[in-house]
C-alpha positions in Angstrom: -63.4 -10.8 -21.0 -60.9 -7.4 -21.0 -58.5 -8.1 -18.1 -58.5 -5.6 -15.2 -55.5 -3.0 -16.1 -54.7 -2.9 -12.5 -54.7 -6.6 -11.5 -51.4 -7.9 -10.0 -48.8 -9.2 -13.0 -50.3 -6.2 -15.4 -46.7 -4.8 -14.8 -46.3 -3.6 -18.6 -44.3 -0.5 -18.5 -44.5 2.4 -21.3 -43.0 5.6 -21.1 -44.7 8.2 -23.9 -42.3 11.4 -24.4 -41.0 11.4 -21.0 -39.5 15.0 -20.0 -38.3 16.2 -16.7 -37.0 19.5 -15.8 -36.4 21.8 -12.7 -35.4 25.0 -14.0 -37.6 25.3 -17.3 -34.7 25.1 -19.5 -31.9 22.2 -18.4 -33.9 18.3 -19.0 -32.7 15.8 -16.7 -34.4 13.5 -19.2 -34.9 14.3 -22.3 -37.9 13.1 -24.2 -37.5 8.9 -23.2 -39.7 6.2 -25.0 -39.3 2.9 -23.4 -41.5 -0.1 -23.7 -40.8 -2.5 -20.6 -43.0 -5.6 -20.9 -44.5 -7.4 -17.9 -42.5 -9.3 -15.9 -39.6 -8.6 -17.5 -35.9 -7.5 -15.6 -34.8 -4.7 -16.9 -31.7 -2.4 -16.0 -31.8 0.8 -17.0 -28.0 2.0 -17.1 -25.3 5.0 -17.0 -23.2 7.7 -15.8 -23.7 9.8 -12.5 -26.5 12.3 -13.6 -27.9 10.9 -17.0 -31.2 11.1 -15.7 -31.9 7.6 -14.6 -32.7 7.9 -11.0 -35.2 10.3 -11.9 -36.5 7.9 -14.2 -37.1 5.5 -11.5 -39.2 8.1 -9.2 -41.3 9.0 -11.9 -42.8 5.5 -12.5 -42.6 5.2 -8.8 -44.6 8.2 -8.6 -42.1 10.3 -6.2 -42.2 12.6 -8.9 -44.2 13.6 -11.9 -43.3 14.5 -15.3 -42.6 17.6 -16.9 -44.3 16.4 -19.9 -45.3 13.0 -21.4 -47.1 9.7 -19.8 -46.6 7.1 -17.7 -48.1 4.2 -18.1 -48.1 0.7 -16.2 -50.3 -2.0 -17.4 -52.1 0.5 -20.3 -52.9 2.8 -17.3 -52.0 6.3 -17.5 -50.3 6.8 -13.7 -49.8 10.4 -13.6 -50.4 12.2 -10.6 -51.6 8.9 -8.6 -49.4 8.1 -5.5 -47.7 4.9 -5.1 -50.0 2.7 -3.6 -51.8 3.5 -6.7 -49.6 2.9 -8.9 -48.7 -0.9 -7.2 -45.4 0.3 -7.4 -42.7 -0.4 -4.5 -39.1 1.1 -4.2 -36.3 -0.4 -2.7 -33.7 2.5 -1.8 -30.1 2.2 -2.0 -29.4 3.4 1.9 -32.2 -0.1 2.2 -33.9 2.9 4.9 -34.9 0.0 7.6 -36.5 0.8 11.0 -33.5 0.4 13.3 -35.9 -0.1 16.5 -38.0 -2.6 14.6 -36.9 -6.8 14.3 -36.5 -7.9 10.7 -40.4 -9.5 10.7 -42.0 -6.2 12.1 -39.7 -3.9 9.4 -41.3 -6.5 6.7 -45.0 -6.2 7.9 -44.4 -2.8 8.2 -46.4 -1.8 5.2 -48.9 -4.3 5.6 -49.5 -2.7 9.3 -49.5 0.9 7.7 -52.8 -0.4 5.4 -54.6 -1.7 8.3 -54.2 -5.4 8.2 -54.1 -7.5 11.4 -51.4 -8.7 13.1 -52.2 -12.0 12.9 -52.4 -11.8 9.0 -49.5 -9.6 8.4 -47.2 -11.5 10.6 -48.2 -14.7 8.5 -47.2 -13.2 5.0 -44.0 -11.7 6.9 -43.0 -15.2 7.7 -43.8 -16.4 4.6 -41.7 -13.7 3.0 -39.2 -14.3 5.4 -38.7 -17.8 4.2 -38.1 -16.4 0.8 -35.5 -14.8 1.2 -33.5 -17.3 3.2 -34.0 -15.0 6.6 -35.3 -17.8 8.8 -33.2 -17.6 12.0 -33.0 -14.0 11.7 -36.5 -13.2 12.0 -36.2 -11.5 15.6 -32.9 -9.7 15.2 -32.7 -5.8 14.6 -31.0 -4.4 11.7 -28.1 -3.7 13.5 -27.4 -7.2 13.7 -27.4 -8.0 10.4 -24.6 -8.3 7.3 -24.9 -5.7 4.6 -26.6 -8.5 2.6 -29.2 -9.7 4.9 -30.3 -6.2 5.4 -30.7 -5.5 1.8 -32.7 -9.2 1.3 -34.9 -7.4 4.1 -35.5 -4.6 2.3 -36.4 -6.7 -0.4 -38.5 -8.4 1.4 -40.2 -5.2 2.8 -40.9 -4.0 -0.5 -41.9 -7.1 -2.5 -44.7 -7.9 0.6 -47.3 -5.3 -0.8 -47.2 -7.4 -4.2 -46.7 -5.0 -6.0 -47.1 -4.7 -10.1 -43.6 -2.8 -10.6 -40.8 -3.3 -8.2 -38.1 -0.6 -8.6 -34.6 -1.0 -7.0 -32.6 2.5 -6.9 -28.6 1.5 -7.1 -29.3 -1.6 -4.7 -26.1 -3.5 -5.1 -23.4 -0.1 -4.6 -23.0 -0.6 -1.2 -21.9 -4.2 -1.0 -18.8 -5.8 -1.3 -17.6 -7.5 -4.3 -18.2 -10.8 -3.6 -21.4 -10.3 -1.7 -22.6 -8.3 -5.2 -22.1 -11.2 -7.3 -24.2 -13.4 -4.6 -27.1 -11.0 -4.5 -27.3 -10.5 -8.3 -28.1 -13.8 -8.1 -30.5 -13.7 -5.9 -32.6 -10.9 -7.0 -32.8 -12.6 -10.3 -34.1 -15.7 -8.8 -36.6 -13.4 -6.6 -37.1 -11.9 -9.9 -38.6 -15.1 -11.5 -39.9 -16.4 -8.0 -42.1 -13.1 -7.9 -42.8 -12.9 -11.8 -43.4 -9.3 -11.6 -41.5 -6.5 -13.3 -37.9 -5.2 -12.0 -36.7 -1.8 -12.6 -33.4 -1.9 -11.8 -30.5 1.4 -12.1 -26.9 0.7 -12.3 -23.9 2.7 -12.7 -22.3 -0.9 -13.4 -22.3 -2.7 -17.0 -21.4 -5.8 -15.4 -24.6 -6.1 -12.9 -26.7 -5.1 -15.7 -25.9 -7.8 -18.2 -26.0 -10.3 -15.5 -29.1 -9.6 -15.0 -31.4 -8.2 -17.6 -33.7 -9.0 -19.9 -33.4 -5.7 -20.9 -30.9 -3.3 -20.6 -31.4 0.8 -21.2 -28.1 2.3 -21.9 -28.2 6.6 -21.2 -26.6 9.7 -21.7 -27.6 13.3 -20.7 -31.3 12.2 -20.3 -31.9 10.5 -23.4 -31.9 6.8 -24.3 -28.6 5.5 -26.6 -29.2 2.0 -26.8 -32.1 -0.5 -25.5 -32.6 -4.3 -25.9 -31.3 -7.8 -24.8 -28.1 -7.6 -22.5 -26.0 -9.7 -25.1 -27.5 -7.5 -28.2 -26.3 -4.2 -26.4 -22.8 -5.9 -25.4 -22.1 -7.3 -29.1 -23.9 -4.9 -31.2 -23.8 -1.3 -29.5 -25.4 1.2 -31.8 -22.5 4.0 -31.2 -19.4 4.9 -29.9 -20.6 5.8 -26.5 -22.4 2.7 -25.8 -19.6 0.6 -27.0 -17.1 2.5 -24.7 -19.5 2.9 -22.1 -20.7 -1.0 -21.7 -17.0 -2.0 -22.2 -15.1 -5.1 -24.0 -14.9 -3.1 -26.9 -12.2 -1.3 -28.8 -13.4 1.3 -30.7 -11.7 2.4 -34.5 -12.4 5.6 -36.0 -11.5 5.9 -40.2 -12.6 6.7 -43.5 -14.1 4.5 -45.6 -12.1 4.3 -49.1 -14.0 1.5 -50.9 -16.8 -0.7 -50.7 -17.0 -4.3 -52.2 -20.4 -5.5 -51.6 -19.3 -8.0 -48.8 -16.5 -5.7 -47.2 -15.2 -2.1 -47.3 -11.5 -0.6 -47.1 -11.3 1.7 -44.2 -8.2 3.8 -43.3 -8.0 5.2 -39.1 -6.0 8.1 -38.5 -2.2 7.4 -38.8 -2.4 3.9 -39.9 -2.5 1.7 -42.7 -6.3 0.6 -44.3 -8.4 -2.1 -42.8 -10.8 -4.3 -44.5 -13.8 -4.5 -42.5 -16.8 -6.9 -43.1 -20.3 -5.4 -44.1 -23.2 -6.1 -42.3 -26.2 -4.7 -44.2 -27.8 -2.5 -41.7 -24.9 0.1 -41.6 -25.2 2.6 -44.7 -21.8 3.2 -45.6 -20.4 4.7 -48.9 -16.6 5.9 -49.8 -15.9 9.2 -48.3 -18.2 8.7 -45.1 -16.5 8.0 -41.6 -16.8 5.1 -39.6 -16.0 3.6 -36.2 -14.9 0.2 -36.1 -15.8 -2.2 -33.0 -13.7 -5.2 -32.0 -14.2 -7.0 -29.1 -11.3 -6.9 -26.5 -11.3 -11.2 -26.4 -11.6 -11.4 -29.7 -8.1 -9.4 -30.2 -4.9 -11.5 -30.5 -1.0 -10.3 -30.2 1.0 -11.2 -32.6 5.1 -10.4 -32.4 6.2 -8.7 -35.9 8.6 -11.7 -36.8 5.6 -14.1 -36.4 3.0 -11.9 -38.5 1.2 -13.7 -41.2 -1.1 -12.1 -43.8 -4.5 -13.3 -44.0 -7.1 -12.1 -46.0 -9.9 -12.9 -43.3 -7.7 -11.0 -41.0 -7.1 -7.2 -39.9 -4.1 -6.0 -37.8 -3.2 -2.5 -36.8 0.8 -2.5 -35.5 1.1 -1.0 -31.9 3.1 -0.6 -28.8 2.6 -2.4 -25.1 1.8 0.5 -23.0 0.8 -1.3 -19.8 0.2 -4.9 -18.4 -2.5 -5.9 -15.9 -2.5 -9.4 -14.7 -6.7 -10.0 -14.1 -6.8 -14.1 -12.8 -8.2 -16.1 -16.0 -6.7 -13.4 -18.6 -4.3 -10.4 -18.9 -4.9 -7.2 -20.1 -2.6 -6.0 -22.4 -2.6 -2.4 -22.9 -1.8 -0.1 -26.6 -0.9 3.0 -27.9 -3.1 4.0 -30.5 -3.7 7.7 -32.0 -7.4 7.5 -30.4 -8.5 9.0 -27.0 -8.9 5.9 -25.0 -6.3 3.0 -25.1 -6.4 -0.4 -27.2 -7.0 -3.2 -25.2 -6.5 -6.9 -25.1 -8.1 -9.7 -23.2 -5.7 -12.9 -23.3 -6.5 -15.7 -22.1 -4.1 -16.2 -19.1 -2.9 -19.5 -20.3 -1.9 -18.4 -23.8 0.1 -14.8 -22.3 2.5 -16.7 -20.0 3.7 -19.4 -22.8 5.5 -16.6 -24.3 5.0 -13.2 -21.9 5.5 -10.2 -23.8 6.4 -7.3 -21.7 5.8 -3.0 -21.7 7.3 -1.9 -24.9 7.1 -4.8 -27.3 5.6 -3.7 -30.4 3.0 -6.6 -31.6 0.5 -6.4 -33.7 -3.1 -6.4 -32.5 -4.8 -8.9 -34.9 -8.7 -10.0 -35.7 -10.7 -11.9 -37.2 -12.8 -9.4 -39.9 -16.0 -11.1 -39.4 -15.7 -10.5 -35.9 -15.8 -6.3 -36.4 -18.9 -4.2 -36.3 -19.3 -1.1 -37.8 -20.8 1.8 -36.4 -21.8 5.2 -38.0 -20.6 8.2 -36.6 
């Protein structure tokens, strides 16, 4: 028998030519295709005003698009309201009732649709429970930490059971340590709940943490989608390898290919060898960026350089030195825009501390590159 397109866990996501725009001209997104499958966490992630939040009200159904389809669980949702949809939004400001106690801003919704007290009060409890808020059930907002009013407004939302739940920037306001306690938490809700999260984040950290899938934007179009440690490792371009961070990025000119590796030369510095991965088309003459991973570089001092032919190394300068806990980061001139960075392991920098100035040479293993086309 067909299943019911609207039946809870039918939370199967697809976004068909999505375009938004306010003036007729200027797209605040710009033509998306996404394919979010049920039950799955995904983060959709990137700068102030790639379009992302508005991507979030229009499967919420705050807003329409300009153009293109919506759909959640094969259903076409355009023009139907929220309660419609089975979506629920979770706002970053959380937006609780300051009169009401933390059981009465849960049922709230529940109240709104006409079910009885009696009823909604025993799914508030049982929500309640959930999310750890037992002694707290009574208590106004006001009396809560930052963190037990956004597990409320969790709560709140997740009490309608919804299909979709959609989470707009939830974690910004918290402190750092209480950020890394509530990822953690909304991923376990996430698999508690088993329905789909749509989560946006300014912050690459939050959204490999906890994705299963993790959109990377820029000006209103997708760059990069797919597992958190495929978008990390493997970023398609520049902009998402500088954008989702750990990466050092090498732009050159490829001057010959072997089959297994190619000769590339960056801008004011000696060639590279670089190892070929197959799905990169590159040919002599074309231009290239380079990817290394900032833990995968190590410093080497000039007198104690070894050649290696499973090795590249560009030569370079210490321009700065941040001491981050469980590794330093070690800071490079390089002719590019952005700096060259190394992450060493804290252990390793303070048996024999190099200092601003040194020249070293930044060293890798060639395996370890990826390339990227330009």
């Amino acid at each position: 028998m067909e299943s019911n397109p609207t039946s809870p866990g039918r939370g199967a996501i697809e976004l068909a030519g999505i375009v938004k725009s306010y003036d007729g001209q200027s797209r605040a997104v710009d033509g998306v295709n996404l394919k979010i499958p049920d039950g799955a966490y995904c983060c959709i992630l990137g700068p102030s005003g790639c379009g992302k939040s508005t991507i979030l009200r229009m499967i919420a159904g705050h807003e329409d698009p300009t153009d293109g389809e919506v759909l959640i669980g094969g259903e076409n949702v355009v023009g139907l309201p929220p309660v419609k949809r089975r979506t629920a939004m979770m706002f970053q400001s959380y937006a609780l009732f300051p009169h009401l106690s933390v059981r009465d801003n849960i049922a709230y919704a529940l109240r709104v649709r006409g079910m009885g007290k009696k009823e909604r009060y025993e799914r508030a409890q049982a929500m309640i429970e959930k999310v750890q808020l037992g002694t707290f059930a009574e208590r106004l907002p006001g009396q809560l930490s930052g963190g037990q009013q956004q597990r409320v407004a969790l709560a709140r939302a997740a009490i309608t059971e919804p299909r979709v739940l959609l989470l707009d920037e939830p974690l910004s306001a918290l402190d750092e340590h209480l950020r890394i306690q509530m990822r953690t938490e909304l991923a376990s809700m996430q698999k508690d709940l088993g329905i789909t999260f749509v989560h946006v984040t300014h912050t690459q950290l939050e959204a490999i943490a906890l994705a299963d899938l993790v959109v990377v934007m820029e000006k209103g179009r997708i760059k990069q989608a797919g597992p958190a440690r495929e978008v990390y490792i493997s970023p398609r371009d520049r902009y998402v390898a500088e954008f989702m961070g750990g990466q050092n990025v090498i732009a050159g000119r490829v001057e010959a290919v072997n089959g297994v590796r190619a000769t590339v030369a960056p801008r004011d510095r000696d060639p590279i060898e670089v190892a070929i991965d197959g799905k990169t088309r590159i040919e002599p003459g074309s231009s290239i960026d380079i990817a290394i991973r900032r833990d995968d570089i190590e410093l080497i001092r000039p007198d104690k350089r070894l050649d290696s032919p499973g090795r590249a190394a560009v030569s370079s300068r210490i321009t700065a030195i941040e001491y981050q806990g469980n590794f330093v980061k070690v800071m490079l001139d390089t002719s590019e825009d952005v700096a060259f960075i190394a992450f060493v392991p804290e252990r390793r920098f303070f048996q024999d501390p190099m200092h601003v100035g040194d020249v070293v040479y930044a060293s890798w293993d060639i395996e370890h590159a990826h390339l990227m086309a330009q």
